[in-house]
C-alpha positions in Angstrom: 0.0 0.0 0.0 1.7 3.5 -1.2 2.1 5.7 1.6 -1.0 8.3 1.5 0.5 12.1 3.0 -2.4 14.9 3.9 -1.7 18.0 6.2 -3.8 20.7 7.4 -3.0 23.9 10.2 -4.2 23.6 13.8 -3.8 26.7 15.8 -0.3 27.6 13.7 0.8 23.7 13.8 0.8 21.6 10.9 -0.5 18.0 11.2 1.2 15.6 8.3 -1.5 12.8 8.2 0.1 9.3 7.0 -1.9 6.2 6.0 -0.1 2.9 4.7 3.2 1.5 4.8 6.7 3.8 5.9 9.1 2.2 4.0 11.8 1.7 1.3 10.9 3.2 -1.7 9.1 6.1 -2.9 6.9 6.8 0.2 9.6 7.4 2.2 10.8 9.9 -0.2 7.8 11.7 -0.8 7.4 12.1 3.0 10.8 13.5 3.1 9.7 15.6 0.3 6.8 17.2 1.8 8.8 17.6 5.4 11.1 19.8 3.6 9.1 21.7 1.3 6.9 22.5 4.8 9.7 23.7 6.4 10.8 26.0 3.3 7.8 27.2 3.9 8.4 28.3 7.0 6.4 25.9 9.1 8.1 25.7 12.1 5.5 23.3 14.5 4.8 20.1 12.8 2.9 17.0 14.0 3.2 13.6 12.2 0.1 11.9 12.7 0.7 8.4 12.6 -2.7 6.6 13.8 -3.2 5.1 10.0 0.4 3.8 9.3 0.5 -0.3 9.5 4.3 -0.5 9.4 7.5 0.7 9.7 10.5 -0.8 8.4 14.1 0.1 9.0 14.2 2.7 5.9 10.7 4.3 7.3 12.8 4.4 11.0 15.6 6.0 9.4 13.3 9.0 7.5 11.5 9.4 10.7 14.8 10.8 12.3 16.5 12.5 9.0 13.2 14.0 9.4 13.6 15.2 13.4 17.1 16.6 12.7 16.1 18.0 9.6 13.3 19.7 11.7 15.4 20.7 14.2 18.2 22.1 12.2 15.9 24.7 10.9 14.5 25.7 14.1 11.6 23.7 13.6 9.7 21.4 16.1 8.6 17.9 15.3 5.8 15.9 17.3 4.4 12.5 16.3 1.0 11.6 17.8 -1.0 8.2 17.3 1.4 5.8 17.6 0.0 2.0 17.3 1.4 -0.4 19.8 4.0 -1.5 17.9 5.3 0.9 16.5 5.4 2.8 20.4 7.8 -0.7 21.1 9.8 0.0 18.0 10.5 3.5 19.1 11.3 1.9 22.8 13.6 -0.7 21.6 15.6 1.1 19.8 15.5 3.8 22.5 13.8 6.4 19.7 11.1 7.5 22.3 13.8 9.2 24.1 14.5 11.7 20.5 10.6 12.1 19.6 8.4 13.8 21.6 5.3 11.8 21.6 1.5 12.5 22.2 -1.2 10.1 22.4 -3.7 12.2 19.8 -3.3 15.1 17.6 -5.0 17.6 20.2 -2.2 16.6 22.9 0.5 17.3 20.4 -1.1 20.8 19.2 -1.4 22.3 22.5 2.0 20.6 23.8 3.6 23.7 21.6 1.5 26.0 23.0 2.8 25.1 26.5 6.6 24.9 25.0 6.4 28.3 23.8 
């Protein structure tokens, strides 16, 4: 299943929707893809929303933090919200949850900036 990418504002944050599979391929490029042509935008508060993805492989783990530090290097804030259980444990294995800052729903990850701020 291709990897399906919406986004909307919330409140001056930009939820990225994902459905489908983060993996090698194209869908890990187009997500990289529209990451950076947000943040040229000048989006600064993003949220990846990922309560439709059904799995992530080693490539998808890997865009997932090029996409953090890509974030971050431009003064921009990442979030990911939704996480299904196993995903959750692949971010704990490999110790990720300690890099993301997670929510458990979109609304949680919006107003987390306003408290940041």
């Amino acid at each position: 299943m291709a990897l399906k990418i919406t986004h909307w504002e919330v409140d001056g944050v930009t939820v990225v929707a994902l459905e489908g599979q983060i993996g090698l391929g194209n869908d890990v490029n187009s997500l990289r893809e529209k990451v950076k042509s947000l943040l040229a935008e000048g989006k600064r508060k993003l949220v990846l929303d990922l309560g439709k993805v059904t799995l992530v492989d080693s490539a998808g783990l890997g865009t997932l933090v090029g996409i953090h530090q890509s974030a971050h290097s431009r003064g921009a804030s990442l979030r990911l919200c939704n996480l299904g259980g196993k995903l959750k444990e692949l971010l704990q294995m490999t110790r990720l949850l300690t890099v993301f800052t997670v929510s458990e729903n979109e609304a949680d990850a919006v107003r987390s900036f306003s408290k940041s701020a």
